[in-house]
C-alpha positions in Angstrom: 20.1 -2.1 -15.6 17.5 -0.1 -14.2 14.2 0.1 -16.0 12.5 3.4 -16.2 8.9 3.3 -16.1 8.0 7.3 -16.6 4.3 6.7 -17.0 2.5 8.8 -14.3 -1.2 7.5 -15.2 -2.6 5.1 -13.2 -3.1 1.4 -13.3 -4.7 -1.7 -12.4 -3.0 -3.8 -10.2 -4.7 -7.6 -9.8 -4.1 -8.8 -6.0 -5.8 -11.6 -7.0 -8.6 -13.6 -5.3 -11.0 -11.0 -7.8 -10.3 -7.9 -5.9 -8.1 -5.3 -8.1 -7.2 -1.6 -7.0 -6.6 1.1 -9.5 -3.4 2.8 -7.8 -1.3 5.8 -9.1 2.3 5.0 -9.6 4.7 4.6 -6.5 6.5 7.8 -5.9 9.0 9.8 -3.7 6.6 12.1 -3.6 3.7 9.7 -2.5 6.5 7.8 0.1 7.0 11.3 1.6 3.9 11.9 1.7 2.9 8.6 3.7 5.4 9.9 6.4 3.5 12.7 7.5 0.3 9.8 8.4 0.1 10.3 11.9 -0.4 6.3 12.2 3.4 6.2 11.4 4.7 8.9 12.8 3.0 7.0 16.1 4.7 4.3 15.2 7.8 5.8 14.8 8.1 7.1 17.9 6.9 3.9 19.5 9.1 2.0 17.7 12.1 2.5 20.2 9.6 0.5 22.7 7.3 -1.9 21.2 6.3 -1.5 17.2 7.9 -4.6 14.9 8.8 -4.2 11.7 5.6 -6.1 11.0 3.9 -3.9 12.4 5.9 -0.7 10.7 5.2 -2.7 7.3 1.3 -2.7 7.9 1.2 0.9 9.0 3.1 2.1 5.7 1.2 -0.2 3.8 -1.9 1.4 5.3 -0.7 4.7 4.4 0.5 4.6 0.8 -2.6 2.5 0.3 -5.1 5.7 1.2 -3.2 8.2 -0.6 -2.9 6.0 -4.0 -5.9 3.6 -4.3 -8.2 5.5 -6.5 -10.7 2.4 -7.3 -11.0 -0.8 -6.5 -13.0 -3.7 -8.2 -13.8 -7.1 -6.4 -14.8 -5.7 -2.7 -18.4 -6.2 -1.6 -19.9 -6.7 1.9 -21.6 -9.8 3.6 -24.4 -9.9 0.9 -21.9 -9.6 -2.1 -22.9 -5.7 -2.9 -20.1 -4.0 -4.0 -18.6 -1.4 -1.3 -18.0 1.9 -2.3 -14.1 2.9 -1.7 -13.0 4.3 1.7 -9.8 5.2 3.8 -11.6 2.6 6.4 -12.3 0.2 3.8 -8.8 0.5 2.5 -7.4 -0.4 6.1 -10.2 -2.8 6.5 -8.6 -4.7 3.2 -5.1 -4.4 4.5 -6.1 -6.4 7.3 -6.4 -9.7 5.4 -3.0 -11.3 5.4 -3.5 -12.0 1.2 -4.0 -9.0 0.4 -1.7 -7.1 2.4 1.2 -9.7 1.2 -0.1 -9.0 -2.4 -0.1 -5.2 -2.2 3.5 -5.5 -0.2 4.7 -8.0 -3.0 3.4 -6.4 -6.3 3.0 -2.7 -5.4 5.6 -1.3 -2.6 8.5 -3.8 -3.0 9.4 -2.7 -6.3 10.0 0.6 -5.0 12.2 -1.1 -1.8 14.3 -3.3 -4.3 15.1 -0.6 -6.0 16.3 1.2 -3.1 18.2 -2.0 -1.8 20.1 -2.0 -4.7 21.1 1.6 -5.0 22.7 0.7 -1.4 24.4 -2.4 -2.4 
């Protein structure tokens, strides 16, 4: 059964290690969105040549990350002073395999489960 979550506010989502983002809900709209980042569509043309899928994954991740990450709690720099959101900051984050495996786990694969098992 598929559960419909129809809420279009957005929410906290804990990535552990104290660091939480406040990020709108996943949506087609926000997926097709991420495809006009020129990062991926880079990639995408590259990826006939040399781009992984590990590297696809951290360029979407990237991507979807700017456009919904509204707030984030728990990120400060060398001195422990709280950093003040940015797209760089967001990358930046993505960059530290925890968190990106987080965000990947608890915020985009819901959305490619779903769409694995409308194929199966």
């Amino acid at each position: 059964m598929l559960r419909l979550n129809l809420s279009t506010e957005p929410q906290w989502l804990d990535l552990g290690h104290g660091l939480r983002l406040f990020v709108e809900p996943l949506t087609t709209a926000i997926m097709l969105a991420a495809r006009s980042d020129p990062a991926i569509i880079a990639a995408a043309a590259d990826a006939e040549n040399s781009a992984s899928n590990d590297d696809l994954a951290r360029i979407v991740a990237k991507a979807v990350a700017r456009i919904v990450v509204k707030d984030w709690e728990g990120v400060g720099d060398g001195d422990g002073k709280p950093l003040p959101l940015t797209p760089e900051g967001i990358d930046a984050l993505l960059e530290l395999w925890p968190i990106f495996e987080a965000f990947q786990t608890k915020y985009i694969a819901g959305a490619l489960i779903l769409d694995a098992e409308k194929n199966a």
